[in-house]
MDTraj code that builds the backbone (N, CA, C; nanometers):
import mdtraj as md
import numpy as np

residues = "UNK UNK UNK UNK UNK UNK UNK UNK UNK UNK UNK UNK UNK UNK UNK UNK UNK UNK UNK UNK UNK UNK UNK UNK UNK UNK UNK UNK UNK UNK UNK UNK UNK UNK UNK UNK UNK UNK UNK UNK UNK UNK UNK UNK UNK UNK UNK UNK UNK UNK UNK UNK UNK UNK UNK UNK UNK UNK UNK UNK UNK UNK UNK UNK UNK UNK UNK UNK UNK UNK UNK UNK UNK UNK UNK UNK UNK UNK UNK UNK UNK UNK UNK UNK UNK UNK UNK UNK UNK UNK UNK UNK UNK UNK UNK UNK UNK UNK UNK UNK UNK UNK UNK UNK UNK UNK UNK UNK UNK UNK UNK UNK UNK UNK UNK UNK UNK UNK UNK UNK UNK UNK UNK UNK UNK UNK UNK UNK UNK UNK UNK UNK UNK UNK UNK UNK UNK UNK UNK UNK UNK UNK UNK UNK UNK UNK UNK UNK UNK UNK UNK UNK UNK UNK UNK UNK UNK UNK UNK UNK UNK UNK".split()
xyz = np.array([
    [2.1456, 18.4904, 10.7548],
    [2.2188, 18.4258, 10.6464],
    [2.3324, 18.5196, 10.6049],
    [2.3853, 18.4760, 10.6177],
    [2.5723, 18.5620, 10.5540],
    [2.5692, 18.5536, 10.4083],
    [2.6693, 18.6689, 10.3402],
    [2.6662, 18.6980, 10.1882],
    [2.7242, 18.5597, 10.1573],
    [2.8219, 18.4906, 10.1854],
    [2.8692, 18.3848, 10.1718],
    [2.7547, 18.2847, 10.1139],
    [2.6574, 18.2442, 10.2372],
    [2.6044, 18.1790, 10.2273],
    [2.4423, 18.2254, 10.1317],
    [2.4219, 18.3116, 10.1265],
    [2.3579, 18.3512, 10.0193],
    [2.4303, 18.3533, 9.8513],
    [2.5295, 18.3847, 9.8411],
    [2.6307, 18.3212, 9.7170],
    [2.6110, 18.1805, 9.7023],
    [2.5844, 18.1023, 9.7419],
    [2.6258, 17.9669, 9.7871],
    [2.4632, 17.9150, 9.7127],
    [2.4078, 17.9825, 9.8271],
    [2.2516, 17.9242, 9.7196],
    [2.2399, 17.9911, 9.6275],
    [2.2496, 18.1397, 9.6073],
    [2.2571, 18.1381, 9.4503],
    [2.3017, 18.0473, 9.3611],
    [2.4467, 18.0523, 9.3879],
    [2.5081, 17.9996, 9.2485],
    [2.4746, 17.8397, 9.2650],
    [2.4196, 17.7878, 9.3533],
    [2.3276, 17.6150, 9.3929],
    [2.2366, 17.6547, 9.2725],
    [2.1474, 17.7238, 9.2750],
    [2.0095, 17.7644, 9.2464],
    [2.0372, 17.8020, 9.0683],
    [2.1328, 17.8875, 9.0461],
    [2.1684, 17.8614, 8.9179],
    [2.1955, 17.7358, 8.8703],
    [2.2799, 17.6918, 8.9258],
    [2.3555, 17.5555, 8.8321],
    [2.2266, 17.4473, 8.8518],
    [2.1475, 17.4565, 8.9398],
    [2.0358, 17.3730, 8.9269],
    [1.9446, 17.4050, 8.7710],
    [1.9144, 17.5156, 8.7523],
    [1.8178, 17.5843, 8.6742],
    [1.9031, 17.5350, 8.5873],
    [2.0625, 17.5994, 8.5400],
    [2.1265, 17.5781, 8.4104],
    [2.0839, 17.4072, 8.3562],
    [2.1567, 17.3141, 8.4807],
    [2.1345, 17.1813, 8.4383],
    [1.9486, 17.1649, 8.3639],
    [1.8721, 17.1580, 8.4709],
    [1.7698, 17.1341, 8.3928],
    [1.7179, 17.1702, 8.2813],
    [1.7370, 17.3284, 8.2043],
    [1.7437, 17.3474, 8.0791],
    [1.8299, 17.2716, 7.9693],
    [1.9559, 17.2137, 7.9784],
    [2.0546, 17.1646, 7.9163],
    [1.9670, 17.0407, 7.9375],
    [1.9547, 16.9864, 7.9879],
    [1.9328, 16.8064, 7.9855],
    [1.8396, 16.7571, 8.0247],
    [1.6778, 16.8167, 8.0671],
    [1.5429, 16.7889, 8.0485],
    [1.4814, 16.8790, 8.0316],
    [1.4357, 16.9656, 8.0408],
    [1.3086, 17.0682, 8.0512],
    [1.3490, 17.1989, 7.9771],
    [1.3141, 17.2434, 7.8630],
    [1.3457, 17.3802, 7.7931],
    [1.2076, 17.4310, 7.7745],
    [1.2097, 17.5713, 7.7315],
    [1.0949, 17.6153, 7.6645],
    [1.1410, 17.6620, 7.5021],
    [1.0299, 17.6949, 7.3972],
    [1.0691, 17.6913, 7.2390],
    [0.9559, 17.7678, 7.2186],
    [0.9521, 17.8298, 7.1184],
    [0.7910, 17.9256, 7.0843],
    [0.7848, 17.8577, 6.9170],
    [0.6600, 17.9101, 6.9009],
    [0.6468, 17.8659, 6.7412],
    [0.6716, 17.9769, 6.6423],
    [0.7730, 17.9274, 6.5402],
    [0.7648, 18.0812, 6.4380],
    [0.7426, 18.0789, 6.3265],
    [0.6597, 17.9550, 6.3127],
    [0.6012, 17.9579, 6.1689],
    [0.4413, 17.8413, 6.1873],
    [0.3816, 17.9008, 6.0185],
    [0.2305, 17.8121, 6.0775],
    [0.2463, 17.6983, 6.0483],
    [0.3825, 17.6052, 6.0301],
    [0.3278, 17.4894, 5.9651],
    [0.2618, 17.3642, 6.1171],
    [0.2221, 17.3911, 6.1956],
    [0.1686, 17.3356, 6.3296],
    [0.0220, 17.3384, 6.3818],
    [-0.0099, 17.4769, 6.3214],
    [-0.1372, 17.5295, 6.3276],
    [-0.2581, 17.4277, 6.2243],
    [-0.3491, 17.3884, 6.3574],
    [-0.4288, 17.4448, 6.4598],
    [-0.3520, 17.4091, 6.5886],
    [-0.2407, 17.3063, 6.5667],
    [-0.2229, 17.2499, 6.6960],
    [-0.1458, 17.3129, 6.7837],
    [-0.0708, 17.3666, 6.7187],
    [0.0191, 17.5182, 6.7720],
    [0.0219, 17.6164, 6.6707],
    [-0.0170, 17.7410, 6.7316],
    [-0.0053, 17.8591, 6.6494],
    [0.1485, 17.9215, 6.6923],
    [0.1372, 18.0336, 6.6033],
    [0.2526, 18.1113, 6.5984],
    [0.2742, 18.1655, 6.6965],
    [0.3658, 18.1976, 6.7759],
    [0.3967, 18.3191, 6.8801],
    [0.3510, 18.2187, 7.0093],
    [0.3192, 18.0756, 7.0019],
    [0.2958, 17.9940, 7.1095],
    [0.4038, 17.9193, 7.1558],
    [0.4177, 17.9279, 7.2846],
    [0.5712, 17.8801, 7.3601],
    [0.5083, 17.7738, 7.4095],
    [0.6004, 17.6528, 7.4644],
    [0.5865, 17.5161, 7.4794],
    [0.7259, 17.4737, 7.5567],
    [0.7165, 17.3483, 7.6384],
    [0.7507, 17.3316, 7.7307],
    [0.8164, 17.1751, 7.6233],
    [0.9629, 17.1915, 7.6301],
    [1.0082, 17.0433, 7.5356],
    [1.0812, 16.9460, 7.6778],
    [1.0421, 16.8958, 7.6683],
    [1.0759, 16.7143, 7.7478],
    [1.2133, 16.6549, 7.6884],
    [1.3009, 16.7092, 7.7097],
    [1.4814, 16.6118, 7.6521],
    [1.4899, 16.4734, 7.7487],
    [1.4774, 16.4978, 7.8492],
    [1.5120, 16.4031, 7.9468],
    [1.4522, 16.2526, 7.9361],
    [1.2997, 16.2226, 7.8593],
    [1.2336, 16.0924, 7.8465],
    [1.2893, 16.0540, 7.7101],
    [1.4069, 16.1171, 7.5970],
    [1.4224, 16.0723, 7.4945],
    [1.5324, 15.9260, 7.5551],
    [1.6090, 15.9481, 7.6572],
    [1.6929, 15.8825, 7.7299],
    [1.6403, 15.7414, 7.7296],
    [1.5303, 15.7201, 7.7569],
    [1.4651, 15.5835, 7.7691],
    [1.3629, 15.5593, 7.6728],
    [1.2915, 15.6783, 7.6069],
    [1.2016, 15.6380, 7.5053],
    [1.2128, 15.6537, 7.3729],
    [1.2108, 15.6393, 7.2805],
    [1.2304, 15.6887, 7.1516],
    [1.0979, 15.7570, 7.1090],
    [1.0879, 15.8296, 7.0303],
    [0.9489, 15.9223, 6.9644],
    [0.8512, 15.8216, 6.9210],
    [0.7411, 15.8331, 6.9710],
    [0.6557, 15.7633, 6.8975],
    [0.5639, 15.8025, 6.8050],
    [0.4941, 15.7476, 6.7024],
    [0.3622, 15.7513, 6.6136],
    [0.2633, 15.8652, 6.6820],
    [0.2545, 15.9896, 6.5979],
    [0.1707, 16.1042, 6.7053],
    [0.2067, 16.2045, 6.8217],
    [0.3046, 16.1611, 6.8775],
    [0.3714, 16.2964, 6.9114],
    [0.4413, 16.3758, 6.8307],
    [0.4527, 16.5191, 6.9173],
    [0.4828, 16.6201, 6.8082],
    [0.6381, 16.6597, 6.9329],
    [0.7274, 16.6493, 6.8385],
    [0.8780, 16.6701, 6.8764],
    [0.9483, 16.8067, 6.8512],
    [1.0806, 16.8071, 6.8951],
    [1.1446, 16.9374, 6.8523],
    [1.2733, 16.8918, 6.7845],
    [1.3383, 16.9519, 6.6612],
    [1.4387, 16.9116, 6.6123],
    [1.5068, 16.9888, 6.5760],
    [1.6570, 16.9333, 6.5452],
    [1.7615, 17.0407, 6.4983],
    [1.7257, 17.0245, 6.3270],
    [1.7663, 17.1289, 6.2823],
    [1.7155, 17.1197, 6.0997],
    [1.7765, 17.0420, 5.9887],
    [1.7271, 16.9534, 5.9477],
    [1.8188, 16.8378, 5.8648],
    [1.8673, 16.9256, 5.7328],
    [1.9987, 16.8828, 5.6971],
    [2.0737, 16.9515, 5.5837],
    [1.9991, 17.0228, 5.4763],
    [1.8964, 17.0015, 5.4479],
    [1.8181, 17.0603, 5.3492],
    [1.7914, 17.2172, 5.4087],
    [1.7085, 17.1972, 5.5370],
    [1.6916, 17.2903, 5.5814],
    [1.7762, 17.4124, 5.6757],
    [1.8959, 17.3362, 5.7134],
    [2.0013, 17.3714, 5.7745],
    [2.1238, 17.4828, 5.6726],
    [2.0865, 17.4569, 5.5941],
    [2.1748, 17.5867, 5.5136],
    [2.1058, 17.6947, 5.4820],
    [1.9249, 17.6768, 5.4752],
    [1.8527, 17.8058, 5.4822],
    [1.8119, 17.8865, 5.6226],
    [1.8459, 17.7699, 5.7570],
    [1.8127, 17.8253, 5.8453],
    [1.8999, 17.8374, 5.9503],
    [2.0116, 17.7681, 5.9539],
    [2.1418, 17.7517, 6.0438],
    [2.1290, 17.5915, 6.1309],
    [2.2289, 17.5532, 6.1736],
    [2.2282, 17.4471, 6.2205],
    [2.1705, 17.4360, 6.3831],
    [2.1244, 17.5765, 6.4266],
    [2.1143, 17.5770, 6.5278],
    [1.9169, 17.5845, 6.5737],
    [1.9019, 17.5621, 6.4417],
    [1.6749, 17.6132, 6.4545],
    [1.6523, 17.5402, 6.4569],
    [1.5186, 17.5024, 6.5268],
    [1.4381, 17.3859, 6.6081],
    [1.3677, 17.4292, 6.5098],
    [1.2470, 17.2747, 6.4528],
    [1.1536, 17.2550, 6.4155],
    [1.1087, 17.2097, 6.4764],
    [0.9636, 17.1804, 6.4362],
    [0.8522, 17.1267, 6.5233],
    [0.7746, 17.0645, 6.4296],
    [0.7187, 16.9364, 6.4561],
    [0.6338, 16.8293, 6.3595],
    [0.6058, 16.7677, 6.4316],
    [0.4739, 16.6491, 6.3594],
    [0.4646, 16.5201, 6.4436],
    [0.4767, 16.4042, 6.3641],
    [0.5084, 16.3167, 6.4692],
    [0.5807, 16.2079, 6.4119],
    [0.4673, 16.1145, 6.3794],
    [0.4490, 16.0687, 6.1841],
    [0.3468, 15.9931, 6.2028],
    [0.3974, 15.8124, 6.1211],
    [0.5447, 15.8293, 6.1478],
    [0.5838, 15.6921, 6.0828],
    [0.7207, 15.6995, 6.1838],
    [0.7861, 15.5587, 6.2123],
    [0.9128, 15.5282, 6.2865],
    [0.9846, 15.4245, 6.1963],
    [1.1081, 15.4193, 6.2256],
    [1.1746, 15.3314, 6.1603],
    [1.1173, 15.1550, 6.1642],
    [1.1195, 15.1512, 5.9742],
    [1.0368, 15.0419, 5.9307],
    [0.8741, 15.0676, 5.8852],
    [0.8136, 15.1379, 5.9206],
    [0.6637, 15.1372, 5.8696],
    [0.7197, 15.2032, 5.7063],
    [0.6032, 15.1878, 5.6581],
    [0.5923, 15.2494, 5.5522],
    [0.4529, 15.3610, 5.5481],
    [0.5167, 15.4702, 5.4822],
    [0.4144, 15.5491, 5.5122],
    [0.3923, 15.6411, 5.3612],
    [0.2754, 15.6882, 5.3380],
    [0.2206, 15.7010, 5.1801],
    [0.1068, 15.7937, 5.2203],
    [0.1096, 15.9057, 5.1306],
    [-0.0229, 15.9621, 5.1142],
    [-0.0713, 16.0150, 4.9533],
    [-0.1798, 15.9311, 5.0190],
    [-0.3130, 15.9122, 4.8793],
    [-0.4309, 15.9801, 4.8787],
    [-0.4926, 15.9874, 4.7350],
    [-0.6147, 16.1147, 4.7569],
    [-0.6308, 16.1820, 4.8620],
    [-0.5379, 16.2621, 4.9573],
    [-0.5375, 16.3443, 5.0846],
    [-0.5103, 16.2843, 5.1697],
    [-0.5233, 16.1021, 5.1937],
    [-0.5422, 16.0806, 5.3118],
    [-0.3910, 16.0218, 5.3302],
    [-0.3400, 16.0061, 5.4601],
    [-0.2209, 15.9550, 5.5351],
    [-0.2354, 15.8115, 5.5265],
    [-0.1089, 15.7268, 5.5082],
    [-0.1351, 15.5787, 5.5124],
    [-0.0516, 15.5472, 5.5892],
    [-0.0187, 15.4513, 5.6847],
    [0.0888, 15.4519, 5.7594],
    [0.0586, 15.2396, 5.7635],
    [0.1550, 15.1583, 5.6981],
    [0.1750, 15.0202, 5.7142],
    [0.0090, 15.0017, 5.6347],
    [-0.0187, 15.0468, 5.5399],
    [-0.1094, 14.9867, 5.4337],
    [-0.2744, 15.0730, 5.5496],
    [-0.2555, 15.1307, 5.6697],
    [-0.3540, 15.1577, 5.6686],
    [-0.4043, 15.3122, 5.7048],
    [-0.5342, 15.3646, 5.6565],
    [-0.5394, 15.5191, 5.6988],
    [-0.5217, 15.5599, 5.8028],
    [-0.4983, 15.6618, 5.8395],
    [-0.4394, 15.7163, 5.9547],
    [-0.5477, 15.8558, 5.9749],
    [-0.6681, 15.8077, 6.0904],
    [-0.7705, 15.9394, 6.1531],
    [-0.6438, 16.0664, 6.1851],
    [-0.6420, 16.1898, 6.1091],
    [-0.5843, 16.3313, 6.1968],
    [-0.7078, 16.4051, 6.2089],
    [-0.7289, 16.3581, 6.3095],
    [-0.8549, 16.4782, 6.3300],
    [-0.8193, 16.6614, 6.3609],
    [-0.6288, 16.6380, 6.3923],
    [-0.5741, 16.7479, 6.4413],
    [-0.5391, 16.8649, 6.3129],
    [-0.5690, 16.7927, 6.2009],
    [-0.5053, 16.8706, 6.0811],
    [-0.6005, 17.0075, 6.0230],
    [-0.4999, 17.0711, 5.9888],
    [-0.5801, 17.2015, 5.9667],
    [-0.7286, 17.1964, 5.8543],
    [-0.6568, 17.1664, 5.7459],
    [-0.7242, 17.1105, 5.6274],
    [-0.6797, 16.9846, 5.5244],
    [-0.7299, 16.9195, 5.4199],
    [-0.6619, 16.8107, 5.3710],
    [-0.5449, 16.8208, 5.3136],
    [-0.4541, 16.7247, 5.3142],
    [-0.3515, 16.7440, 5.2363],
    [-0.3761, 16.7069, 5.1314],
    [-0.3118, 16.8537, 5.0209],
    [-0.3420, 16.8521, 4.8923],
    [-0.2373, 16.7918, 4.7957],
    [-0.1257, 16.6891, 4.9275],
    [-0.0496, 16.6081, 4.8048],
    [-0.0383, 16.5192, 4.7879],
    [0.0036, 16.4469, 4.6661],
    [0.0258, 16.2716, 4.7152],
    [0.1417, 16.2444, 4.6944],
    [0.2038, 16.1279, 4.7687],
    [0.3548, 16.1038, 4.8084],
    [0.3742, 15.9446, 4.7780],
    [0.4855, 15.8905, 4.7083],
    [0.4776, 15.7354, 4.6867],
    [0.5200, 15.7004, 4.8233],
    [0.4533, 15.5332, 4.8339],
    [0.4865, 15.4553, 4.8917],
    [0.6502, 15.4794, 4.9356],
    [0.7062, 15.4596, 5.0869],
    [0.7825, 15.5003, 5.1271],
    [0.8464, 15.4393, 5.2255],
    [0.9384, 15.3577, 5.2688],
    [0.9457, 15.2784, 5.4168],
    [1.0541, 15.3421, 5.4531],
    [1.0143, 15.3755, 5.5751],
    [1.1415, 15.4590, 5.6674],
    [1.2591, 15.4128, 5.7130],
    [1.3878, 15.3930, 5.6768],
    [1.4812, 15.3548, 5.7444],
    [1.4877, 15.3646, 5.9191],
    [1.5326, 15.2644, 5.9724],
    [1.5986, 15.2247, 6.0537],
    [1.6573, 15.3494, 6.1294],
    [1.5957, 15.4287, 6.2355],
    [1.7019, 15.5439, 6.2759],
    [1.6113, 15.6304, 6.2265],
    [1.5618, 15.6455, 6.1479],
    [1.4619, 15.7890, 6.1059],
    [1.3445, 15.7659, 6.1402],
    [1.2979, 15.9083, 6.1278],
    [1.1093, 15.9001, 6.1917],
    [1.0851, 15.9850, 6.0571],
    [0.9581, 15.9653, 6.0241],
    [0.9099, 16.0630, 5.9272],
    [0.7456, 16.1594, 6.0077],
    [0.8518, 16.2807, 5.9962],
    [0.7661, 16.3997, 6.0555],
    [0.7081, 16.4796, 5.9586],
    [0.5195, 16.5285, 5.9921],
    [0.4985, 16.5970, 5.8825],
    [0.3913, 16.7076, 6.0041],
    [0.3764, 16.8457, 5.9381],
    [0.3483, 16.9676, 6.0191],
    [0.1828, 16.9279, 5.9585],
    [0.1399, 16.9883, 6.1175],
    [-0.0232, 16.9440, 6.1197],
    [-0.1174, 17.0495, 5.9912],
    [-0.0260, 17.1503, 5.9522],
    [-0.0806, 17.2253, 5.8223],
    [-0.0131, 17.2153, 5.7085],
    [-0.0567, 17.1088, 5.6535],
    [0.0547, 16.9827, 5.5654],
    [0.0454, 17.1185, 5.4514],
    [-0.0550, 17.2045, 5.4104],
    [-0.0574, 17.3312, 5.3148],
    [0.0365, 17.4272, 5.3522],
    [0.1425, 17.4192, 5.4206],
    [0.2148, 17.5264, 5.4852],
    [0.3559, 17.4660, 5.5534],
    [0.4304, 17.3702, 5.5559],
    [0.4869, 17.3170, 5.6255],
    [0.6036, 17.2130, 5.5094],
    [0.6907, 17.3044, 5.5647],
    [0.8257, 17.1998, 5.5122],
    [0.8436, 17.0879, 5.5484],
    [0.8399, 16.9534, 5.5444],
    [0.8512, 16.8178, 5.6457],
    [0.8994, 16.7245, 5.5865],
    [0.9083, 16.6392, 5.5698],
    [0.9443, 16.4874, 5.5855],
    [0.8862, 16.4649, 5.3938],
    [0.7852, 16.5169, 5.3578],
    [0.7208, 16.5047, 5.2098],
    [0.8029, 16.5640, 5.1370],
    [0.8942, 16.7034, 5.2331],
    [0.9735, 16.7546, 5.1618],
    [1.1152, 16.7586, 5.1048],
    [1.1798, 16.7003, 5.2203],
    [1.3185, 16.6561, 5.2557],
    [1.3731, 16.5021, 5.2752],
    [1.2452, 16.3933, 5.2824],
    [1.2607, 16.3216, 5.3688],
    [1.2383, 16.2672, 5.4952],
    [1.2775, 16.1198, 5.5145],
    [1.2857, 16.0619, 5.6948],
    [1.3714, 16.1855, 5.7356],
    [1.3641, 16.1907, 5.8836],
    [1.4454, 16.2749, 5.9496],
    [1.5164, 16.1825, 6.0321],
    [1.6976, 16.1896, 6.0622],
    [1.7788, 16.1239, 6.1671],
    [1.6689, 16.1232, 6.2746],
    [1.7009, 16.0247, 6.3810],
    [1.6328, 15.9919, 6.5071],
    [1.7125, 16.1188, 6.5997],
    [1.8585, 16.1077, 6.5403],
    [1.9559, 16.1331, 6.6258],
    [1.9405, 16.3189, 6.6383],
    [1.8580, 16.3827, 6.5804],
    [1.8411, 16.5451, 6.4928],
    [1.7028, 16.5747, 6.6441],
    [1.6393, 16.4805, 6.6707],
    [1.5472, 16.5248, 6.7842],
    [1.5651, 16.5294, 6.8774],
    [1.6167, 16.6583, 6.9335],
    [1.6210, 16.7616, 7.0679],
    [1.4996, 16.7089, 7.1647],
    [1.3814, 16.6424, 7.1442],
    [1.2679, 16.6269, 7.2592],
    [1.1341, 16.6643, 7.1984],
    [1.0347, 16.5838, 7.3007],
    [0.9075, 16.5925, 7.2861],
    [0.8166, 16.7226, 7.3232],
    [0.7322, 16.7973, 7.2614],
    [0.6684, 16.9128, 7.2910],
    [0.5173, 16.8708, 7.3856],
    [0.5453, 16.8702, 7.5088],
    [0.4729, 16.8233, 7.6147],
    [0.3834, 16.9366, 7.6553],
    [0.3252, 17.0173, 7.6300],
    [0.2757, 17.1342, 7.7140],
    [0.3372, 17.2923, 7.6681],
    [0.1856, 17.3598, 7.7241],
    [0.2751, 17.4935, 7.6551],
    [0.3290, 17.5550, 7.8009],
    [0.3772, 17.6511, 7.7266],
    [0.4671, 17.7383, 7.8627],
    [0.4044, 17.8259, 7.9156],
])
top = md.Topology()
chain = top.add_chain()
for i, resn in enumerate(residues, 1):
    res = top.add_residue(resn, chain, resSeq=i)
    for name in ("N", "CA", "C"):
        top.add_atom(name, md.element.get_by_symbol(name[0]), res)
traj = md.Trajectory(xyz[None], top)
């Protein structure tokens, strides 16, 4: 193989790697507990961009996002969060004596750290927003806090760790 042609697959072999980070497959670590048990801190994960193309987020997955204005002036416009999505545009979603309500009915998290110790009024999500809340609702800035989140603010689904 000639330097030429070893240049050649390199820089193939890069621009392959570059593309797939840019436009399906990244990795992200966690740097805070609001995720925990379901992801702890210092845990890297494998985010999915490429299925947002055809799917939109659904009820129960846990996504990656850019930081909505609230949080974007304490953290820069450029930090990923991490939540899961437990309402989509149109449900209404409410939590009462601890428990999650999502369209008038409870919602099993068997994934949650401990109960949530707040209650939130009745709420229907616009059109375009998802409402995301961190699986350690005692620790976690989310959707109770700020709001629905844009559809358009989610970078991808957290599929696997790294």
């Amino acid at each position: 193989m000639t330097t030429n042609e070893r240049a050649a697959d390199l820089t193939a072999g890069l621009l392959i790697s570059v593309g797939i980070r840019r436009w399906a497959l990244d990795t992200r670590y966690i740097f805070s507990p609001s995720m925990e048990p379901t992801l702890e801190v210092g845990d890297r994960f494998v985010l999915d961009k490429l299925s947002l193309r055809w799917r939109p987020p659904e009820r129960g997955e846990v996504v990656c996002f850019r930081a909505p204005p609230p949080l974007s002036r304490e953290y820069g416009e450029k930090a990923c969060f991490v939540k899961r999505v437990v309402a989509v545009g149109g449900d209404t979603v409410q939590v009462r004596r601890g428990a999650l309500y999502v369209n008038g009915a409870r919602v099993r998290e068997e994934y949650l750290r401990s109960p949530t110790l707040y209650a939130m009024p009745r709420l229907v999500v616009p059109q375009g927003h998802l409402f995301v809340l961190g699986d350690n609702r005692a620790d976690s800035r989310d959707s109770h806090f700020w709001g629905p989140l844009q559809s358009s603010y989610v970078l991808g689904r957290a599929i696997g760790e790294a």
